[in-house]
Each structure stands twice: as structure tokens, then as C-alpha cells.
C-alpha positions in Angstrom: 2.5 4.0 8.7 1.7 6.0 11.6 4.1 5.7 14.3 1.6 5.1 17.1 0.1 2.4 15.3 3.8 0.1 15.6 3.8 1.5 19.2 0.7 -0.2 19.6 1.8 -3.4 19.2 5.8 -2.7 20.4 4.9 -1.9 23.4 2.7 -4.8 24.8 5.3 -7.3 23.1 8.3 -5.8 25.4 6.0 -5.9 28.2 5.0 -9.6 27.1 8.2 -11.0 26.8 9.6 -10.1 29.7 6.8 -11.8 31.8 7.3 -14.9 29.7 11.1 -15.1 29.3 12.2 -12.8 32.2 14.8 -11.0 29.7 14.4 -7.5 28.0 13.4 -7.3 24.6 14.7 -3.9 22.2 13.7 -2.2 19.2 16.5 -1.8 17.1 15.3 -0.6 13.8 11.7 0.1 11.7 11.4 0.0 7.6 9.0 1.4 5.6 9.8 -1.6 3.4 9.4 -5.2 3.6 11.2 -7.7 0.8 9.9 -11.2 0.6 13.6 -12.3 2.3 12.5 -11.2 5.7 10.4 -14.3 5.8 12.1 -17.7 5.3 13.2 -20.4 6.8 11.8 -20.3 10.5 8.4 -19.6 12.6 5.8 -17.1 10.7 3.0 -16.6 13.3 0.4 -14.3 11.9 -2.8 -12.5 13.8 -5.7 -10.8 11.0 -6.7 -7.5 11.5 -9.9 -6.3 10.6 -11.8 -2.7 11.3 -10.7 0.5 10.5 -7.7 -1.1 9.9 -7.1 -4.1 7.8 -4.1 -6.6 7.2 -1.7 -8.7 9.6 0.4 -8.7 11.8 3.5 -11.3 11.5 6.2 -12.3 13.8 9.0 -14.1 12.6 11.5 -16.0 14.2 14.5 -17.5 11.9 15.3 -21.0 12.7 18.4 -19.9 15.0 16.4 -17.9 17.0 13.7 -20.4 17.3 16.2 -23.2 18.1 17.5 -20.7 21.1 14.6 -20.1 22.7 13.9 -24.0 22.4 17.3 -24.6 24.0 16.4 -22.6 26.9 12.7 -25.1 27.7 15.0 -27.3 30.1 13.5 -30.5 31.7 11.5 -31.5 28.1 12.7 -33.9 25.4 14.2 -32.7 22.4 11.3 -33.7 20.8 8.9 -31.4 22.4 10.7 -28.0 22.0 9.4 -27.7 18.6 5.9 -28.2 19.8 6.1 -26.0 23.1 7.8 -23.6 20.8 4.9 -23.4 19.1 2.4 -23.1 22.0 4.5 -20.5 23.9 5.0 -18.0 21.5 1.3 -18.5 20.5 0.6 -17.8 23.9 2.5 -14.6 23.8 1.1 -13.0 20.1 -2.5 -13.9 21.5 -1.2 -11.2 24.6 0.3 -8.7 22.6 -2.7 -8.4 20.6 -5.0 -8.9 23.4 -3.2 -5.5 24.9 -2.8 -3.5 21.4 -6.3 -4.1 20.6 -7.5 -1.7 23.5 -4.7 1.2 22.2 -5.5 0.6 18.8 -8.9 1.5 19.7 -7.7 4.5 21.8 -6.1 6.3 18.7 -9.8 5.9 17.2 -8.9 2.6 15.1 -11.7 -0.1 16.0 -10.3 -2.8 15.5 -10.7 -6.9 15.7 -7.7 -9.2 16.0 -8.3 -12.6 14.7 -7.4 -15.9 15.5 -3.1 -16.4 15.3 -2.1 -18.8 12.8 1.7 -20.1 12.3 3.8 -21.6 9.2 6.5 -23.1 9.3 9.4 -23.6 7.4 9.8 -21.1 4.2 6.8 -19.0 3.5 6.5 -17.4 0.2 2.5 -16.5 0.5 2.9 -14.2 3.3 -0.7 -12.9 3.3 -0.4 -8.7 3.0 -2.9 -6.1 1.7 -2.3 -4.3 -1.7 -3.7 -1.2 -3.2 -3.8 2.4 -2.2 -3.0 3.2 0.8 -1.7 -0.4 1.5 1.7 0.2 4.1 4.4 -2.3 5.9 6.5 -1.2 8.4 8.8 -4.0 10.2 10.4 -3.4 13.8 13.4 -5.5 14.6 12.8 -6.7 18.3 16.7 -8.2 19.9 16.0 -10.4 22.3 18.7 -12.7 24.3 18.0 -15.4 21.6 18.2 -13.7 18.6 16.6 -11.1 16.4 12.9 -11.2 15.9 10.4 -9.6 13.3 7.8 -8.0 14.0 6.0 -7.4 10.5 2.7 -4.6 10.1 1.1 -4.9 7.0 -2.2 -2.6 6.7 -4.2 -0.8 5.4 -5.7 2.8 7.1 -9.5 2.2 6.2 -10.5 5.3 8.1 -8.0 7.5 5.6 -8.9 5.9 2.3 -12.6 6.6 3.4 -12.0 10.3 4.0 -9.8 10.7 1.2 -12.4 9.1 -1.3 -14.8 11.6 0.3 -12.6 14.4 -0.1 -12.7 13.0 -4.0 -16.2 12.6 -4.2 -16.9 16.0 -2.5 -14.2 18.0 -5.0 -15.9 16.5 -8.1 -19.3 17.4 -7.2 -17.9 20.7 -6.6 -16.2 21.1 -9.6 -19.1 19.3 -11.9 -21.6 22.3 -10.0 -19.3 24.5 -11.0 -20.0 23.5 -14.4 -23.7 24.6 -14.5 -24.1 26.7 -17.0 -27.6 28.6 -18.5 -28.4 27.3 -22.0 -29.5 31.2 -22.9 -25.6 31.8 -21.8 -24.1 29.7 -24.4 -22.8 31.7 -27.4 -23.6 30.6 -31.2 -19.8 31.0 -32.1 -16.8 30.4 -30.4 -13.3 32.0 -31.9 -9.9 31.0 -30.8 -6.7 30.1 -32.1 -6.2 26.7 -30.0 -8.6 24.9 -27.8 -7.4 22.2 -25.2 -9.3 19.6 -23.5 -8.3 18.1 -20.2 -9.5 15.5 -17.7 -10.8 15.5 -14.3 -6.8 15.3 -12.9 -5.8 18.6 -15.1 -4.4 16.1 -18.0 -4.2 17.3 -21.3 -6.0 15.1 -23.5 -6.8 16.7 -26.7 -5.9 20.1 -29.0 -7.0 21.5 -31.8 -4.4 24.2 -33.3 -2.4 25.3 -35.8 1.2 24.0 -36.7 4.3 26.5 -37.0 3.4 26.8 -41.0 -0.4 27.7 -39.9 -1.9 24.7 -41.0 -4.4 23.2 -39.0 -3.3 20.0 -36.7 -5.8 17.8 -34.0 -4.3 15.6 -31.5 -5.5 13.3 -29.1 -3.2 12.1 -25.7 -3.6 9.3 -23.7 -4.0 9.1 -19.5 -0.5 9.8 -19.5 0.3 13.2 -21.5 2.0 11.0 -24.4 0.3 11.7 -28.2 -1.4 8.4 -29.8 -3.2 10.4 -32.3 -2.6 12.9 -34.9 -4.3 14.7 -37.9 -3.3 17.4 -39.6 -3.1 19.5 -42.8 0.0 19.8 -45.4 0.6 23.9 -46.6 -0.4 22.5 -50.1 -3.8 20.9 -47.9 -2.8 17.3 -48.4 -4.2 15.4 -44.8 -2.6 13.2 -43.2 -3.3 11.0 -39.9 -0.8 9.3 -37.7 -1.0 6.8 -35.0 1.6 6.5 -31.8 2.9 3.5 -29.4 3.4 4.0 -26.0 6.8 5.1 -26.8 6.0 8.1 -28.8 7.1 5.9 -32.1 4.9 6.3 -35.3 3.1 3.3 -35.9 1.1 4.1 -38.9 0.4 6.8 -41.0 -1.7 7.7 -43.8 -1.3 10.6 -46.2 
């Protein structure tokens, strides 16, 4: 994930916090990679992201750092700190994203925040975007009541678009490329092996000869690995085998 895209959002939630809490907040570590286990028992508050680029962003408090910053909301019933918890730390996602929103659009990402939601307690649907070009990054923010996660889950629509342009431009290259004149095509074609590959450069299929000289075909899958044979015994006997996925004759017929 680009870098200024978690600025984006790390910056207007130190800036935040301090206003709200009056303490400094730190970043103390990012990851690429984001296990189910960084959401549990706790807070989940989650703000949509829609635009050029799409998926969530989560902050999670665990349930000791949730009870601390309840702790410190003197002057209220027990009772209420859960639900001031709540409202405060609402309060504060609907700020950072109302301030990331503008930079996000200044690095050329236009995006739309949506409305924050929150879960509570454990969280095993934590809603994140799959596919190519899918990435999650999570900052670790230390604040003076305990650890918080900041989880970015997205998706760069603006890359996938110009990379499946870049796709669509290099095929209709290469297929051009192909154009041939009908006048051009010989009657006869000589050779002593022939290979036929895919649009990715992928062997799929030979016609040659084996180390004896008799003839052999066979055909590959996607993935380079034989699934089809047929070829011709010195004495001329044929014979025709069939693969697994493992490269383990399945059948054959001679």
C-alpha cells in the first residue's frame, strides 16, 4: 500500500486525538499483513471507502484499552462509559476521516468516506476487499491508554484500471501483430517440433519426436504440467496417456 495513503489517515488521527484527549498519540509499527487476531475482543469501528479507492478503514481498541480511556470519563456513572465510549471515539473516526478525505483527494484518489459503524465484542466478519490488487496495511497508534489499531484495507481502483488497460492495449498489439496476408501463407510447413503457447508465453502443446524418433503429441495445462499424451512405439504400436495434477499417470491405453 502506498505509504502516503496510511499518512493520510495517521496524520489527522495524531492531530485528533490530541484535541480530544490532550495526550500524544505514536506510530509504532506498519504491516503489510493483517491475521484475523488483530480483531477480537474489544471496539471495531469501521468508516467505507468508496472512489478510486475502495475498502475500510478500522480502528480497534482491545477491551483494556477501551476500559482506560473509559476510566479516564470522570464525573459519569459506570454505566455510561461504555456508551460515551462509544460516542467519543465516533466522534473522533468521523474527524480523521473528515481531514483524510481532502489529502486523499490531494494524491489524486477521489474518494467518499461513508457513514462509521462499530461492533462490539469479537468480530470475525471484519468486512475487507479481496482480489487483485486487494492490500492491508495496519499502523499501531500508542496512546496513554493502550495500543490502538488502525487497520487499511483497499483496494487502488485507479492502478487496477491502468494496469487492465496496459492488458487490453498489449493484446490488441500483439493480436495486430498477428495479421497476416492469406497470399503469404505457405502450402507446406516443415519442421522437426512445433510448440503452441498462450497469451502469458505458456507452453501448452508439442508435436515432436521422442529420443527413438518416434513421433509423440502432448498437451499442458495453464500451469506447464502434461495432462495429455500420444505417441508412437518404434514397432508403431500408439498409445495415449492421461495425467493428474500431480504428474501421476492416470490412464493409459495401448
Amino acid at each position: 500500500m502506498h505509504r502516503e495513503v496510511i499518512s493520510a489517515f495517521v496524520a489527522p488521527i495524531k492531530y485528533v486525538w490530541e484535541q480530544e484527549f490532550g495526550s500524544d498519540i505514536e506510530t509504532t509499527d506498519t504491516e503489510s499483513a493483517i491475521e484475523m487476531e488483530k480483531t477480537g475482543d474489544g471496539f471495531t469501528f469501521i468508516a467505507p471507502v468508496d472512489g478510486s479507492l475502495t475498502g475500510t478503514l478500522g480502528l480497534y481498541l482491545d477491551d483494556a484499552t477501551a476500559s482506560a480511556i473509559s476510566a479516564g470519563m470522570r464525573g459519569r456513572w459506570v454505566a455510561e462509559y461504555e456508551d460515551e465510549l462509544q460516542k467519543t471515539l465516533m466522534r473522533v473516526i468521523e474527524k480523521v476521516t473528515a481531514a483524510a478525505q481532502p489529502l486523499l483527494i490531494k494524491l489524486g484518489y477521489e474518494c467518499e468516506i461513508g457513514e462509521i459503524s462499530w461492533i462490539e465484542g469479537r468480530n470475525e466478519e471484519y468486512p475487507r476487499p479481496t482480489g487483485e490488487g486487494a492490500e492491508q496495511a495496519v499502523a499501531y497508534l500508542e496512546t496513554q491508554f493502550g495500543t490502538i489499531a488502525m487497520i487499511l484495507s483497499f483496494i487502488d481502483t485507479i492502478t487496477l484500471q491502468a494496469r487492465e488497460a496496459n492488458r487490453k492495449r498489449d493484446r490488441e498489439e500483439w493480436l495486430a501483430s498477428l495479421d497476416f496476408d492469406p497470399a503469404e501463407v505457405p502450402d507446406l510447413v516443415r519442421a522437426k517440433r512445433f510448440e503452441l503457447v498462450d497469451d502469458d508465453g505458456h507452453t501448452r502443446a508439442v508435436i515432436g519426436r521422442l529420443g527413438d524418433g518416434s513421433p509423440h503429441v502432448v498437451l499442458a495445462d495453464t500451469d506447464g504440467r502434461m495432462r495429455c499424451a500420444i505417441w508412437l512405439a518404434p514397432n508403431g504400436t500408439p498409445s495415449v496417456a492421461f495425467f493428474d495434477n500431480n504428474g501421476r499417470r492416470s490412464w493409459l491405453a495401448a
